[in-house]
N, CA, C and O of each residue as an XYZ file, in Angstrom:
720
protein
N     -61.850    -55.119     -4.331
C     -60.980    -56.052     -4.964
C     -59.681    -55.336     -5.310
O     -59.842    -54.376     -6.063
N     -58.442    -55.583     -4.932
C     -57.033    -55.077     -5.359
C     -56.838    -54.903     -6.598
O     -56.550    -55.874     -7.298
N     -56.880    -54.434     -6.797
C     -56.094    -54.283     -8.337
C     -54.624    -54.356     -8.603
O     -53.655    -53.983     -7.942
N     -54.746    -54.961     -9.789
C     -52.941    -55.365     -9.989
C     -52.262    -54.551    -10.712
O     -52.727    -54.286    -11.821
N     -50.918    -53.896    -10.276
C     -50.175    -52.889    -11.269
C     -49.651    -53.611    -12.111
O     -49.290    -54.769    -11.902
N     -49.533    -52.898    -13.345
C     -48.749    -53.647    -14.267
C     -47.614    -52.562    -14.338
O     -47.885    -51.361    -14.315
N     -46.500    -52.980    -14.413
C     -45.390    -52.000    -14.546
C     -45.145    -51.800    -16.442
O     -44.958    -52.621    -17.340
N     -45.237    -50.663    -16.422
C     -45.197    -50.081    -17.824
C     -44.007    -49.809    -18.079
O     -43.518    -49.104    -17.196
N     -43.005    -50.166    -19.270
C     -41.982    -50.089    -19.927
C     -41.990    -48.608    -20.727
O     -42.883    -48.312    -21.521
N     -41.055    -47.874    -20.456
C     -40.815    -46.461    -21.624
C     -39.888    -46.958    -22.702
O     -38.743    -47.326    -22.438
N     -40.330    -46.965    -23.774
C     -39.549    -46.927    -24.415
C     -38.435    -45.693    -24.707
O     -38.487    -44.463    -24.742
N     -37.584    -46.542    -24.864
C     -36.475    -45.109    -25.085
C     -35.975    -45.262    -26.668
O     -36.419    -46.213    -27.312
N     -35.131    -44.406    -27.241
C     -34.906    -44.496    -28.272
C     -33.435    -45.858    -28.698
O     -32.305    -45.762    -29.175
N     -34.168    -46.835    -28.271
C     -33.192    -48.315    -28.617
C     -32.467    -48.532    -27.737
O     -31.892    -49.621    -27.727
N     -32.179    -47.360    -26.441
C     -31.382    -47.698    -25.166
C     -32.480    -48.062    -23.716
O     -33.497    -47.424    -23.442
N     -32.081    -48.920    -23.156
C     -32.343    -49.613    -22.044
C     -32.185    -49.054    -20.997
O     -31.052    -49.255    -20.559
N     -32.738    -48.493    -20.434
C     -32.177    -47.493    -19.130
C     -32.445    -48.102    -17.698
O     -33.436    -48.732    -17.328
N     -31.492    -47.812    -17.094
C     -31.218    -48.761    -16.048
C     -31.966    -47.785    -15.116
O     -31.993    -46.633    -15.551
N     -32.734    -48.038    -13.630
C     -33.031    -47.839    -13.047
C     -31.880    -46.759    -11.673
O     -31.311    -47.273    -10.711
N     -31.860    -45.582    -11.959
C     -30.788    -44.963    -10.643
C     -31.635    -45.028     -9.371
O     -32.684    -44.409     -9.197
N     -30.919    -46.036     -8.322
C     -31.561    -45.760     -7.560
C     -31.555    -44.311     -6.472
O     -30.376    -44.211     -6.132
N     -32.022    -43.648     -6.079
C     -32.409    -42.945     -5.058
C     -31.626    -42.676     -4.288
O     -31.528    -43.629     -3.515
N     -30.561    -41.410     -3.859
C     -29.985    -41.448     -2.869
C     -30.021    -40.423     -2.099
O     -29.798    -39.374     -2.702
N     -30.325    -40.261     -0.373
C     -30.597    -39.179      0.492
C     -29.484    -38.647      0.204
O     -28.506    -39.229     -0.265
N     -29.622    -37.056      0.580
C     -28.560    -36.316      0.518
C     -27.700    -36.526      1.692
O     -28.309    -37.173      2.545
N     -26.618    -36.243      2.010
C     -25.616    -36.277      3.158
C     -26.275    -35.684      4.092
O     -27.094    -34.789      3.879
N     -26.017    -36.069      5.049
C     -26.206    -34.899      6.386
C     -25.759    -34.179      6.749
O     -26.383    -33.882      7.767
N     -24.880    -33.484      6.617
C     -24.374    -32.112      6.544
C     -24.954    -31.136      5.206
O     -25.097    -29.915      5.142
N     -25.216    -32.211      4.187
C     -26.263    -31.234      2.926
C     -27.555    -30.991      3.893
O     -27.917    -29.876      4.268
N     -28.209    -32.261      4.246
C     -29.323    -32.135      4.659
C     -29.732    -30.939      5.700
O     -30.734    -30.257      5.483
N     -28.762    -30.689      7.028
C     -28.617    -29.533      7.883
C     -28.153    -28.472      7.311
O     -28.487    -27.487      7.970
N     -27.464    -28.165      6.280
C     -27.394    -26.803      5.627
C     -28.691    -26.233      4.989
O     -28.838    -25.012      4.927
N     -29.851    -27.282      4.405
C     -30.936    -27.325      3.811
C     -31.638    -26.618      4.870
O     -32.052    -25.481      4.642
N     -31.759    -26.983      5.626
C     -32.649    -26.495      6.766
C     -32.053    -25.140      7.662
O     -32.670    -24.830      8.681
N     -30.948    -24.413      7.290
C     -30.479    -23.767      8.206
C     -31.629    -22.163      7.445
O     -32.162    -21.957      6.355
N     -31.538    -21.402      8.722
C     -32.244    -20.499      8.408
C     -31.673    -18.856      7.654
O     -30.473    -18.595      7.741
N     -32.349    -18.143      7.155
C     -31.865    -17.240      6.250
C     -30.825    -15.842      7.069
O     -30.323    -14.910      6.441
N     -30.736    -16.021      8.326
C     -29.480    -15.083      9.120
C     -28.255    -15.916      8.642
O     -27.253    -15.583      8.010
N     -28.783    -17.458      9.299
C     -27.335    -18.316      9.662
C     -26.388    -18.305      8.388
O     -25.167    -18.233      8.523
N     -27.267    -18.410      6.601
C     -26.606    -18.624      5.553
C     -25.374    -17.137      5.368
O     -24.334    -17.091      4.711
N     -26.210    -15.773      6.475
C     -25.244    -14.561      5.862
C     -24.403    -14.445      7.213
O     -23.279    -13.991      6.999
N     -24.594    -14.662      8.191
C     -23.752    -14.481      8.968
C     -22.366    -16.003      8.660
O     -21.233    -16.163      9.113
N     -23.041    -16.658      7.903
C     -21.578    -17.445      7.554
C     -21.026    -17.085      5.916
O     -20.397    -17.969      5.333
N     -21.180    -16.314      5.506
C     -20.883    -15.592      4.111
C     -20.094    -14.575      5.222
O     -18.868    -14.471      5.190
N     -20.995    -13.774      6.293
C     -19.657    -12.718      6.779
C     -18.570    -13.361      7.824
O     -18.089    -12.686      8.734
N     -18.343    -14.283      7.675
C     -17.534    -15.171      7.967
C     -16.513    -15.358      7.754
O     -15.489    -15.341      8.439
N     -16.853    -15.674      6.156
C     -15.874    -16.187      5.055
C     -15.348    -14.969      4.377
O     -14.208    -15.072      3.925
N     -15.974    -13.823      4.221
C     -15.519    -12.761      3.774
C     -14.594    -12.220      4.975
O     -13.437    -12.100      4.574
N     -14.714    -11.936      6.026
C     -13.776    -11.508      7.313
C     -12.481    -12.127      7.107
O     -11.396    -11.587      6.891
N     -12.769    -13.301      7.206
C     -11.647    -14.291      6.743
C     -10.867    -13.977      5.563
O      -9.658    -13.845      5.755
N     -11.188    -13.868      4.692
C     -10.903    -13.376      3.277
C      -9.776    -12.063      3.459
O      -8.600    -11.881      3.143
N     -10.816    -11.293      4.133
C      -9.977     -9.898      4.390
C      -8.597     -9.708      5.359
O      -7.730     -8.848      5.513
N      -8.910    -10.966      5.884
C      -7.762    -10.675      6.764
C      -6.946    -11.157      6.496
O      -5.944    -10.551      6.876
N      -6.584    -12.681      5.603
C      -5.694    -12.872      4.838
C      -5.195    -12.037      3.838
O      -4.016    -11.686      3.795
N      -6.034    -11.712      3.047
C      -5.545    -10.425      2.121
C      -4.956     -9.324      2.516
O      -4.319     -8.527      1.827
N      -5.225     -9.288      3.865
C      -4.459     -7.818      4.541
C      -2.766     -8.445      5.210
O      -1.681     -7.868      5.130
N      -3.076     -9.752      5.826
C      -1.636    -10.119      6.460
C      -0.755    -10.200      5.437
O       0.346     -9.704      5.676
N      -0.989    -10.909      3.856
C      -0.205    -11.531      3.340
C      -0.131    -10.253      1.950
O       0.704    -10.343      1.050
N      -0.690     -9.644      1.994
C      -0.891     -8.301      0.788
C      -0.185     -7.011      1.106
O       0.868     -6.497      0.729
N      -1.236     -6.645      2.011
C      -1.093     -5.151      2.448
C      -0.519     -4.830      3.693
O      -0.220     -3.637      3.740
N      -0.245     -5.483      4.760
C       0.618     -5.252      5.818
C       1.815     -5.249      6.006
O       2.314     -4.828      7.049
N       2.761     -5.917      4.613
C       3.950     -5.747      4.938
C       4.342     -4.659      4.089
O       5.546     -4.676      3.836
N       3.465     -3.384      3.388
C       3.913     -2.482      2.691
C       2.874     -1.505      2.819
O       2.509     -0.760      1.909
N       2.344     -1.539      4.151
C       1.446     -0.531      4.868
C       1.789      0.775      5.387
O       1.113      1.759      5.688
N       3.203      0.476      5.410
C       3.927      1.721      6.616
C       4.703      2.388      5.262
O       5.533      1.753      4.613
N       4.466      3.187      5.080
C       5.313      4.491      3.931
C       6.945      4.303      4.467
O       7.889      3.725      3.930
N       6.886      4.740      5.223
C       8.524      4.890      5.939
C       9.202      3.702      6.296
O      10.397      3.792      6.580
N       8.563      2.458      6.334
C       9.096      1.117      6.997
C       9.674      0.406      5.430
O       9.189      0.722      4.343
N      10.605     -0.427      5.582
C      11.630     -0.900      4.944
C      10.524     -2.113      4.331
O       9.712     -2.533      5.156
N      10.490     -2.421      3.576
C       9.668     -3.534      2.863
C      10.021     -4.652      3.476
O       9.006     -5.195      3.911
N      11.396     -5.513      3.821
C      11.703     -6.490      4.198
C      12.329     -6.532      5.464
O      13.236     -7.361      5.546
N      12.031     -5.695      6.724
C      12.163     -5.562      7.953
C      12.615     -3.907      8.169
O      12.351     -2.868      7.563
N      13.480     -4.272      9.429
C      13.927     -2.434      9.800
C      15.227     -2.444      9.194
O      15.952     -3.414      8.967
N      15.456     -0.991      8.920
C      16.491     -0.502      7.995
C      17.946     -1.293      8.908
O      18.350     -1.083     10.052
N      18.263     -1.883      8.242
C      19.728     -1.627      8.957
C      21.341     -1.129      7.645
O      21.631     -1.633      6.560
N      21.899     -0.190      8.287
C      22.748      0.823      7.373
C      23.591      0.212      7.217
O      23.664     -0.676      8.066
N      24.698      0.199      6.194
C      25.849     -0.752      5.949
C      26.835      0.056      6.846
O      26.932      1.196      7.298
N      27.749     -1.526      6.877
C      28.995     -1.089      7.766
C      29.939     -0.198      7.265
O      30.572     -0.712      6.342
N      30.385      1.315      7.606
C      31.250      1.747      7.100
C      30.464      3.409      6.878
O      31.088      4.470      6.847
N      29.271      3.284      6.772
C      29.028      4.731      6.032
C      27.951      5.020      7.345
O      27.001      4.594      8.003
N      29.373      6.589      7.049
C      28.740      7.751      8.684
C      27.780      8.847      8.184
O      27.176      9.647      8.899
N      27.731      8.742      6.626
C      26.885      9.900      6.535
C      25.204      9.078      6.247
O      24.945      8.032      5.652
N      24.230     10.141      7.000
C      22.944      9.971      7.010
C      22.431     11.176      6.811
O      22.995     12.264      6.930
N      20.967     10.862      6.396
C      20.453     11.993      5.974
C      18.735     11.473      5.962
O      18.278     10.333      5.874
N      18.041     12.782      6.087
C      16.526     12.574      6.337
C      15.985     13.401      5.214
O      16.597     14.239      4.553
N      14.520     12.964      5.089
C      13.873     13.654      3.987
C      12.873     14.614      4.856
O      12.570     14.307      6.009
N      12.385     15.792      4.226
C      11.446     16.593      5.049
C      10.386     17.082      4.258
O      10.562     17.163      3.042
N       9.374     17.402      4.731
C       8.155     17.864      3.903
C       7.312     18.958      4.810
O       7.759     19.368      5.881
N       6.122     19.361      4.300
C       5.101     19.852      5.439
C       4.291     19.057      6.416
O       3.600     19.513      7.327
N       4.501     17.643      6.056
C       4.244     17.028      7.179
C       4.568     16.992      8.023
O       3.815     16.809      8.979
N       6.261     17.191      8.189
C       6.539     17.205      9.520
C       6.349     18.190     10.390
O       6.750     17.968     11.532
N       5.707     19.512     10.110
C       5.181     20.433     10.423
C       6.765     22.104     10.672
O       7.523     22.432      9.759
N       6.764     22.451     11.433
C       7.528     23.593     11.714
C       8.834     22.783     12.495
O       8.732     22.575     13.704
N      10.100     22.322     11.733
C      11.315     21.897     12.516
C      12.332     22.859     12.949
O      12.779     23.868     12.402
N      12.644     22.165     14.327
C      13.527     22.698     15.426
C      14.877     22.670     15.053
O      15.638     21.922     15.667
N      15.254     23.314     14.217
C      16.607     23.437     13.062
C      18.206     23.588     14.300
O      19.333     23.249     13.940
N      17.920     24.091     15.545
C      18.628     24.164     16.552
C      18.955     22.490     17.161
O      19.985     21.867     17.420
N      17.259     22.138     17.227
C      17.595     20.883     17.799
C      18.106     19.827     16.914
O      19.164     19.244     17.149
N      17.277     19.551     15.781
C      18.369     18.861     14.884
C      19.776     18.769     14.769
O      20.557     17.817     14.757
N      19.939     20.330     14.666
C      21.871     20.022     14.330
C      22.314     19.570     15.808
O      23.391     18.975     15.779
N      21.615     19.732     17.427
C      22.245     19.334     18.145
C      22.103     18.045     18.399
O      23.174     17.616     18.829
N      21.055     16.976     18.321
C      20.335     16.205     19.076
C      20.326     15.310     17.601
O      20.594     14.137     17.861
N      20.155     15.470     16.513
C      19.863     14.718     15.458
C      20.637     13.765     15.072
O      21.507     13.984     14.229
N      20.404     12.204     15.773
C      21.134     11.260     15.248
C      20.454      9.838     14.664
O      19.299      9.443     14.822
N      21.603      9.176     13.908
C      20.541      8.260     13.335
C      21.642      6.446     13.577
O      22.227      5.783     12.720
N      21.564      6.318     14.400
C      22.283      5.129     14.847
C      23.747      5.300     15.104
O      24.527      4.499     14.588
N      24.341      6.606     16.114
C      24.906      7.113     16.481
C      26.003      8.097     15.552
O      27.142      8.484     15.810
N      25.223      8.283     14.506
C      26.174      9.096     13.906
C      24.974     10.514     13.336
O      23.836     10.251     12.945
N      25.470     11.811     13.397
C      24.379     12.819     12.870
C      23.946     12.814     11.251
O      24.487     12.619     10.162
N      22.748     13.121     11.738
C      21.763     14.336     10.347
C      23.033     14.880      9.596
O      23.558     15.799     10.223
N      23.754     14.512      8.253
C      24.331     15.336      7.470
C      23.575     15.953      6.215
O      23.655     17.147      5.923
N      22.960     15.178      5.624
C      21.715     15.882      4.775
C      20.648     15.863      5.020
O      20.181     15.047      5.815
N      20.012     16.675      4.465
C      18.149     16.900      4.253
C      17.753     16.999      2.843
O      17.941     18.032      2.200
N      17.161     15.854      2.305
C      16.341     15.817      1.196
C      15.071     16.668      1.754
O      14.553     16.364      2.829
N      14.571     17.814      0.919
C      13.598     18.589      1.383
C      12.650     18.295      0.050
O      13.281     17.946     -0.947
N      11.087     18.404     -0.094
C      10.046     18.194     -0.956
C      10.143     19.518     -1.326
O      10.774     20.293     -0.608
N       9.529     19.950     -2.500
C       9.927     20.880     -2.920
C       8.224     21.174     -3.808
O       7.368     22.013     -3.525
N       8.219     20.258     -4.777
C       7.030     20.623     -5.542
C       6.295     19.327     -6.022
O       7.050     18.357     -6.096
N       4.926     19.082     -6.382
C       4.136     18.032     -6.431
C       3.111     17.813     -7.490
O       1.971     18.206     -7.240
N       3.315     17.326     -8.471
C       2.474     17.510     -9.792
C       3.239     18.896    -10.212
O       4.323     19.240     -9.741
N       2.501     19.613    -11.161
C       2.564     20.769    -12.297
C       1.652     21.923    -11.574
O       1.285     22.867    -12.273
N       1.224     21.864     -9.998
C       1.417     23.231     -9.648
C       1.207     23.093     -8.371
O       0.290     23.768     -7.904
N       1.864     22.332     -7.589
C       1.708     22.211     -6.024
C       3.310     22.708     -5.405
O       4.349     22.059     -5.530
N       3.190     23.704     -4.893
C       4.979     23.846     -3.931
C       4.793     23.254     -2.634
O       3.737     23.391     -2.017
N       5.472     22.802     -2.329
C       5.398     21.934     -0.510
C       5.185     23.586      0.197
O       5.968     24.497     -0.071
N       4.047     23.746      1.082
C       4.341     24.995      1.911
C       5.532     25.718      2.536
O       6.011     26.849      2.445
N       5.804     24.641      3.185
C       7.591     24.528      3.933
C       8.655     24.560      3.408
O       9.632     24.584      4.157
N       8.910     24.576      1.682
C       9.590     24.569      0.981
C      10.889     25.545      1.408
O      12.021     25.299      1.824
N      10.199     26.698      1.115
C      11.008     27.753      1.001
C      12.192     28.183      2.262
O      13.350     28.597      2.318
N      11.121     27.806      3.168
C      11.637     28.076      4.853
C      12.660     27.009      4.739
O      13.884     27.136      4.719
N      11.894     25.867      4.665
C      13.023     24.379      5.413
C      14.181     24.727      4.786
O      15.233     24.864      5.411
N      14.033     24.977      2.898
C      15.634     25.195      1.671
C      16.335     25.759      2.763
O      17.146     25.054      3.362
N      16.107     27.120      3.163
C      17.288     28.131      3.335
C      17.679     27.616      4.623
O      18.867     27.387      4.851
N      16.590     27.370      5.669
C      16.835     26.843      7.263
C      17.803     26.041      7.339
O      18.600     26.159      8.269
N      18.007     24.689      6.039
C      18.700     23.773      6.298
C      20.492     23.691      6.405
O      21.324     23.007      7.000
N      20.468     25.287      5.055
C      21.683     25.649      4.841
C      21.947     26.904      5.769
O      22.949     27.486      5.352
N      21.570     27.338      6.541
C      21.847     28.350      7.311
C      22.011     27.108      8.897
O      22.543     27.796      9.768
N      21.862     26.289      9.220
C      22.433     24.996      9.779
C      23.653     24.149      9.388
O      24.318     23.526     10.215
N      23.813     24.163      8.534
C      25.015     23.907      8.252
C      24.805     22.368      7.715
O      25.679     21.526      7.922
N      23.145     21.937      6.755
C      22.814     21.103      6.652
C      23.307     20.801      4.992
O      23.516     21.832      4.352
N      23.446     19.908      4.484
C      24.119     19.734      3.085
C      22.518     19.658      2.202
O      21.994     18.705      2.779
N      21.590     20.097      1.239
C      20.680     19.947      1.193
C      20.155     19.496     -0.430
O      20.658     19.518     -1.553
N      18.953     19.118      0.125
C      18.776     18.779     -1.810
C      17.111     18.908     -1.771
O      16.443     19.100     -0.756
N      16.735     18.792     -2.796
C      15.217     19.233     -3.212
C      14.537     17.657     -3.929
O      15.201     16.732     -4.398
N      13.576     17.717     -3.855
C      12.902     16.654     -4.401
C      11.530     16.464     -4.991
O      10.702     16.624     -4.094
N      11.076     16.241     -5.912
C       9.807     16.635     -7.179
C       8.989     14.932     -6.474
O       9.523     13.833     -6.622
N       7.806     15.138     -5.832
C       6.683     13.978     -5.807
C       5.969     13.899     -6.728
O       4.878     14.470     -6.704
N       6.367     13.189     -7.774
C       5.536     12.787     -8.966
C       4.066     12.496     -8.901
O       3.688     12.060     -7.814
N       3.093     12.655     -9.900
C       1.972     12.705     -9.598
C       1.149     12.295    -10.676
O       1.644     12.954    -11.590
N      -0.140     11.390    -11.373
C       0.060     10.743    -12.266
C      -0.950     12.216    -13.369
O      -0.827     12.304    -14.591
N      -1.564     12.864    -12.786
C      -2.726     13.488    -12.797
C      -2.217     14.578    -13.716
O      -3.077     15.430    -13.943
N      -0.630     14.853    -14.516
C      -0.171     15.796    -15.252
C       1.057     15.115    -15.799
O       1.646     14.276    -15.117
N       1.506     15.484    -17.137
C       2.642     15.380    -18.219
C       3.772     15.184    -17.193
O       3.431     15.618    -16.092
N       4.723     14.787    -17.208
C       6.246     14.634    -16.625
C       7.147     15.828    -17.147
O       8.012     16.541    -16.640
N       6.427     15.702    -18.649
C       7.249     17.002    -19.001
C       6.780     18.494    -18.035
O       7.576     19.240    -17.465
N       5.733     18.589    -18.059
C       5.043     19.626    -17.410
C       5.831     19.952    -15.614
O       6.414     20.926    -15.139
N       5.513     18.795    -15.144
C       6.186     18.978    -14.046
C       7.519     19.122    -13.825
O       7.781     19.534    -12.696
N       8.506     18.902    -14.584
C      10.100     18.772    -14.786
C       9.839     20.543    -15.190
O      10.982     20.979    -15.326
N       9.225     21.254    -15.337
C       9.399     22.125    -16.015
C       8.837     22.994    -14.852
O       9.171     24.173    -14.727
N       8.134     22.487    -14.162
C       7.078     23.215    -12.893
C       8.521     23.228    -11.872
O       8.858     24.277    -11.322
N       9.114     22.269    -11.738
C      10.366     21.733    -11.155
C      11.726     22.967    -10.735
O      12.245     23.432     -9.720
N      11.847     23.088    -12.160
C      13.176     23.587    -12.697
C      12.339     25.124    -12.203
O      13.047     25.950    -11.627
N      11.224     25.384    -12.379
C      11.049     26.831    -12.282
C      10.955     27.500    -10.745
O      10.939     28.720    -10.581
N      10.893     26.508     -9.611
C      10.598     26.613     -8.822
C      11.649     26.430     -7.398
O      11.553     26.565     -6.178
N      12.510     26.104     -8.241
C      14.022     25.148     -7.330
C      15.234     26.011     -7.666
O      15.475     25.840     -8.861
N      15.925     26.693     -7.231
C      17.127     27.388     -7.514
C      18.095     26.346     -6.651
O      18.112     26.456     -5.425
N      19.053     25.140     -7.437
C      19.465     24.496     -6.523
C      21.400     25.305     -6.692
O      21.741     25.645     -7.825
N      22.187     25.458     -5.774
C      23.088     26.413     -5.647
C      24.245     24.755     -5.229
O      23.966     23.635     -4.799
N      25.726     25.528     -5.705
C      26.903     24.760     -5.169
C      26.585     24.244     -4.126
O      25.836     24.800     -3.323
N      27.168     22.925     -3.926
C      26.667     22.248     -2.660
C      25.550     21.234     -2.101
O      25.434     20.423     -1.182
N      24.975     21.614     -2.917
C      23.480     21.150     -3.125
C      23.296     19.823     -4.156
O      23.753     19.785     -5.299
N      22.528     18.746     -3.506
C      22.364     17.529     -3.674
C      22.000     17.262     -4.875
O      21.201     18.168     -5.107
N      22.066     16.504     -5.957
C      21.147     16.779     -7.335
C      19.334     16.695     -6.626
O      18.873     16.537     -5.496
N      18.844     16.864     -7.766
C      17.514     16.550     -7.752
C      16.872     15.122     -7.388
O      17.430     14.291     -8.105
N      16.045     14.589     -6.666
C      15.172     13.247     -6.819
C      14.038     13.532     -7.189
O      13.292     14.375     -6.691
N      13.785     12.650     -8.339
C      12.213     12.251     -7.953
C      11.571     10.993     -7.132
O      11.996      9.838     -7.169
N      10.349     11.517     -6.312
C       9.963     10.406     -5.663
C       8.570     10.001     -6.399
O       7.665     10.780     -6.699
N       8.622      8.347     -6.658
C       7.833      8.371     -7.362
C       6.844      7.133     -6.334
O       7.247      5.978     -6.194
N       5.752      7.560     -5.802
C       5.193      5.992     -4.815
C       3.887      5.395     -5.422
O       2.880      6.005     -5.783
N       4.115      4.201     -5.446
C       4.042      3.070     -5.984
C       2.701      2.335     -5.644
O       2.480      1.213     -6.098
């Protein structure tokens, strides 16, 4: 014999609650539900790739290159013939012959050399000493330059600076380079 349901009322506390009906999830929820545990990380490394490479085009690529101009290639104002290069031990052992012959920089020569000199409160550029005198025994106009470093006092190094630099008539003031 069937039996008859009786539908039972909850009471609620004096509110009437309406019935929500039921709704399937989307189908695109529904197929993400079911996707398997590679597919969820190989689309996380996806989105992270993605991530990175925006962050690199729009961040770090247009101030990637040390030597490159922040807002395209250098171009020099009209009117001024004097140029000048900076030097360090990076550039390794320079051809001080070939420079003064061959050294040009958008058809006009190499007149100074900013040379590195010292780095923090007890680093001397190796090349220091050689490049100083090389540059002026070339007939190069020259100057010295302190690479700041965060890892010691300013005072300390201004002082590491001064002890280490004999800068003579002729000679460029001091820079500091400070990178950023």
């Amino acid at each position: 014999m069937p039996t008859k349901r009786t539908a039972h009322k909850r009471q609620t506390s004096g509110r009437r609650s309406s019935p929500v009906p039921h709704r399937r999830p989307n189908v695109f929820i529904r197929l993400l539900q079911h996707l398997p545990g590679w597919a969820w990380w190989a689309g996380g490394a996806i989105v992270v790739a993605v991530y990175v490479f925006f962050f690199y085009y729009f961040f770090v690529s247009p101030f990637g290159f040390r030597f490159r101009a922040l807002y395209g290639d250098i171009s020099y104002p009209e009117g001024y013939e004097i140029h000048g290069i900076d030097i360090s031990h990076h550039q390794g052992e320079i051809n001080w012959q070939q420079l003064k012959d061959e050294g040009l920089i958008d058809k006009f020569p190499v007149r100074f050399i900013m040379i590195k000199a010292t780095e923090g409160a007890t680093k001397v550029d190796e090349n220091f000493i050689d490049n100083f005198y090389q540059a002026r025994e070339y007939g190069f106009t020259r100057g010295a330059y302190h690479f700041y470093s965060v890892h010691s006092s300013a005072k300390d190094q201004a002082e590491f600076f001064i002890q280490n630099v004999e800068l003579e008539n002729g000679d460029l003031p001091p820079v500091l380079d400070v990178a950023v």
